[in-house]
C-alpha positions as CSV (number, residue, x, y, z in Angstrom):
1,X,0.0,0.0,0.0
2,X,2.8,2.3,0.7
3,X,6.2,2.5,1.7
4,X,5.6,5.0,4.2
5,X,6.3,3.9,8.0
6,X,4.6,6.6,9.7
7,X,1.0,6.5,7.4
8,X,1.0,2.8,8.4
9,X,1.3,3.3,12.1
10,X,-1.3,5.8,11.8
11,X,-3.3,3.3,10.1
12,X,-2.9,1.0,13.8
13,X,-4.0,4.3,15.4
14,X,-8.0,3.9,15.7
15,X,-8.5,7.6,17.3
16,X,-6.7,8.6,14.1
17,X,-8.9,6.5,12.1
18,X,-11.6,7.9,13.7
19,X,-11.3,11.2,12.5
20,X,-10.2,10.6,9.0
21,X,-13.1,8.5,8.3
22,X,-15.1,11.7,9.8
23,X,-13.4,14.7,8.4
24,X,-10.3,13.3,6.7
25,X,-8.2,15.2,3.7
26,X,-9.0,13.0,0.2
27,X,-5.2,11.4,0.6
28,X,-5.8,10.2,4.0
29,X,-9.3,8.8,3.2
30,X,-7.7,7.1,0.2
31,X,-5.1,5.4,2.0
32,X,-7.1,4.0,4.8
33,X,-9.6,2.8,2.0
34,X,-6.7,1.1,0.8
35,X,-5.3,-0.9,3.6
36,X,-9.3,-1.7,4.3
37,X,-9.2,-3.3,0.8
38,X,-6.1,-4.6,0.7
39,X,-5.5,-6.0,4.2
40,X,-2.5,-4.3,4.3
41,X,-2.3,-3.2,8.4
42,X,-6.2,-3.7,8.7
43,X,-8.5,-7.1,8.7
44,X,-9.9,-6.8,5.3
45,X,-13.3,-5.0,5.0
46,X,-14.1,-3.9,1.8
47,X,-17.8,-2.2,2.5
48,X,-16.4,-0.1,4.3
49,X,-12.9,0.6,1.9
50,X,-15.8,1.8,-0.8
51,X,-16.9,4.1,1.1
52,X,-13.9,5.7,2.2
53,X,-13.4,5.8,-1.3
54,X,-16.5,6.8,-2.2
55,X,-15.8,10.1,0.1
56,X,-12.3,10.1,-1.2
57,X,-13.6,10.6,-4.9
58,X,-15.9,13.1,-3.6
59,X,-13.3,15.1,-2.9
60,X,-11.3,14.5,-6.0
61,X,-8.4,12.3,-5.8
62,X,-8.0,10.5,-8.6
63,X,-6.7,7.0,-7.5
64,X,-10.0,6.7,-5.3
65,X,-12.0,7.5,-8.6
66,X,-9.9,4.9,-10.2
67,X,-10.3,2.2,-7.3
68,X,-14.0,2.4,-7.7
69,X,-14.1,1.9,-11.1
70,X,-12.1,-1.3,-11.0
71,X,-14.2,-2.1,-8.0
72,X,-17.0,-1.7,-9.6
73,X,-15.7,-3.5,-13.2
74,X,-14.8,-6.4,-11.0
75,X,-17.4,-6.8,-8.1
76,X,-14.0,-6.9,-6.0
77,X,-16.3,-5.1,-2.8
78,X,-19.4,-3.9,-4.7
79,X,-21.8,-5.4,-7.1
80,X,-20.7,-5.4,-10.3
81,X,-21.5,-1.8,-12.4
82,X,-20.3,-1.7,-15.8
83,X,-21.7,1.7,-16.1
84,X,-20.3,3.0,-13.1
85,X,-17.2,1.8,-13.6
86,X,-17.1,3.6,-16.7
87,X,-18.1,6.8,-15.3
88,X,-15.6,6.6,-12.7
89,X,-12.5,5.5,-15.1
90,X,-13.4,8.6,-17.1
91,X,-13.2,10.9,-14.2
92,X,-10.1,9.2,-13.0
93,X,-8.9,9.7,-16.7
94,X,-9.6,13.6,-16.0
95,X,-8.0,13.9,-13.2
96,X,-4.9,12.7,-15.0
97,X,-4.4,9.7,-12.8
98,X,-1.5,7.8,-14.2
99,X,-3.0,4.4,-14.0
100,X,-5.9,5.7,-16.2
101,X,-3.6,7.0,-18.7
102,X,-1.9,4.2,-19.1
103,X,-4.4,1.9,-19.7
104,X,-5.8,4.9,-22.7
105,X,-2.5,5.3,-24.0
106,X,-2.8,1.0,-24.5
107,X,-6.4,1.9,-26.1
108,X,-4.7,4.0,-28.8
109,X,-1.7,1.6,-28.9
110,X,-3.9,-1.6,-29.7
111,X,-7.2,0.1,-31.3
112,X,-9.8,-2.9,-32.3
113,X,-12.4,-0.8,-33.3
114,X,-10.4,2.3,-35.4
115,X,-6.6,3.5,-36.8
116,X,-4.0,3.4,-34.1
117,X,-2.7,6.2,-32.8
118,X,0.3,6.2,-31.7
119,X,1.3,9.8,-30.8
120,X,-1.7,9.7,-28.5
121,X,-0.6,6.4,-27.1
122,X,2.8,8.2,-26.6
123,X,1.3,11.5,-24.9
124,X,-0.6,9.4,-22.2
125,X,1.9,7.6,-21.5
126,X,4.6,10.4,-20.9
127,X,1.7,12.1,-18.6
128,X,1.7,8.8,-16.5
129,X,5.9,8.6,-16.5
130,X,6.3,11.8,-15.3
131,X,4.5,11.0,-12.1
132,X,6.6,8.2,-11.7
133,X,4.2,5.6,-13.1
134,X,7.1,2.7,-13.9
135,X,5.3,0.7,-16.9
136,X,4.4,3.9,-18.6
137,X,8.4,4.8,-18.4
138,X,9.6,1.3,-19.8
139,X,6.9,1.5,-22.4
140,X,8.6,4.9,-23.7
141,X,12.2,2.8,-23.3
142,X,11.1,0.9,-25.4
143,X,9.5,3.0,-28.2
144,X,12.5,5.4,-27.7
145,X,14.6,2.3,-28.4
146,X,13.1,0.8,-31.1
147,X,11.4,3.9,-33.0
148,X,7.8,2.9,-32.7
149,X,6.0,6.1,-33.3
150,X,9.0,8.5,-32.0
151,X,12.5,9.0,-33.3
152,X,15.2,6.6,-32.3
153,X,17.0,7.6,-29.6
154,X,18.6,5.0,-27.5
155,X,19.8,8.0,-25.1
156,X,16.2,8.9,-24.0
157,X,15.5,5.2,-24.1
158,X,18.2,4.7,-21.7
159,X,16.8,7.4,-19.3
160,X,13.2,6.1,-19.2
161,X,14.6,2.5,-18.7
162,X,16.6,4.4,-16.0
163,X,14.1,5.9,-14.5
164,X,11.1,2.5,-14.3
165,X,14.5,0.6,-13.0
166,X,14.7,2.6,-10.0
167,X,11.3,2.1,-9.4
168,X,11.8,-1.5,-9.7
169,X,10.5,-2.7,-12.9
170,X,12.3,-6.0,-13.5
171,X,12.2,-5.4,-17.3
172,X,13.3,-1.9,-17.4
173,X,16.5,-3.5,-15.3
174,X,16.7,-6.4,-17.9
175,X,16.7,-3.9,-20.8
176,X,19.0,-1.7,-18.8
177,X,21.5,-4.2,-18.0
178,X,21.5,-5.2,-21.6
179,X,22.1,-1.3,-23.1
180,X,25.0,-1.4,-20.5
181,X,26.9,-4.9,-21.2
182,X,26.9,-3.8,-25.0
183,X,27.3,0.0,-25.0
184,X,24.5,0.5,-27.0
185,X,24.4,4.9,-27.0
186,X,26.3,4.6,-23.2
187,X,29.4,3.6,-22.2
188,X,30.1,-0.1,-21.3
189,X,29.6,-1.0,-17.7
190,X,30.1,-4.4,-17.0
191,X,29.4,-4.5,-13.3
192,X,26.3,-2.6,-13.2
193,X,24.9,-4.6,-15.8
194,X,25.7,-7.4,-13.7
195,X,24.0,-6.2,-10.3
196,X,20.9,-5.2,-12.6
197,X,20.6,-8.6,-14.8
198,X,20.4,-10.0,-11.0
199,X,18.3,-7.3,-10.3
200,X,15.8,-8.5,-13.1
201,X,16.6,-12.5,-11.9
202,X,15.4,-12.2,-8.5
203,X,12.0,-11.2,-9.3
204,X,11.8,-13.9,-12.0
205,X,12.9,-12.1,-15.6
206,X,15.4,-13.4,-17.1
């Protein structure tokens, strides 16, 4: 749910509980949705997660809007509501949550119904990368290395790869790791490729 130690402690805290689920800012309401939903430093209750979220989306924040719609697409704590779903994804989309724009820019990417568009694909995706989404970076690593619907440049490749590496993504390290051992547009560096090929390895790409 998050990395950070003192929200989760506060999360143990029921006064503090208390008074986010009675006058809590959007973020707070969010996050103790979350670890209702999850499990993650709460026994699981997801009636009451939705409607944390619920007043979380109320308020705006965009990854509550987006919970509820995949709530509501998969009946994961709510009967199932195509159309709701919908209508939340599409706010979530407007509020520029990263998540959201990812799964657009895939819409455009992978069109059934009508033309690809790339450039649109692209321009979601950099607005979910630049709040540190890490499949929307390695998907511009990739397009940046390969020249799918950008120019070729294996330097801004490199720096998106970077970038979703650091966040963890096991195939940003892969592709990382591989730029590095061959000095594709960087300067070879053996040992680093090493620690991120192991990197990749541990969580099971390879």
């Amino acid at each position: 749910m998050t990395e950070n130690g003192v929200l989760n402690d506060k999360i143990k805290d029921e006064e503090w509980r208390r008074n986010v689920e009675s006058d809590g800012s959007a973020e707070d309401l969010y996050q103790l949705g979350l670890a209702y939903h999850t499990g993650q430093g709460l026994a699981v209750n997801k009636a009451n997660a939705v409607k944390l979220f619920l007043k979380a989306a109320d308020q705006g924040n965009s990854d509550a809007l987006m919970a509820l719609s995949e709530i509501y697409f998969s009946g994961d704590g709510a009967k199932v509501h195509k159309k709701k779903a919908q209508e939340y994804f599409f706010k979530a989309v407007e509020k520029g949550n990263p998540r959201a724009q990812v799964i657009v820019g895939w819409s455009h990417y992978f069109d059934g119904s009508g033309p690809v568009n790339k450039a649109k694909a692209i321009e979601c995706w950099k607005k979910a990368a630049e709040q540190g989404h890490a499949n929307a970076q390695f998907y511009l690593g990739v397009m940046c290395e390969s020249g799918d619907g950008v120019p070729l440049d294996p330097a801004l490749a490199f720096k998106w790869y970077l970038k979703a590496a650091d966040l963890g993504d096991a195939r940003a390290q892969y592709n990382l790791a591989v730029t590095l051992a061959s000095g594709q547009g960087v300067p070879v560096d053996q040992a680093k490729a090493m620690e991120l090929f192991k990197k990749a390895a541990n969580q099971g790409f390879a």
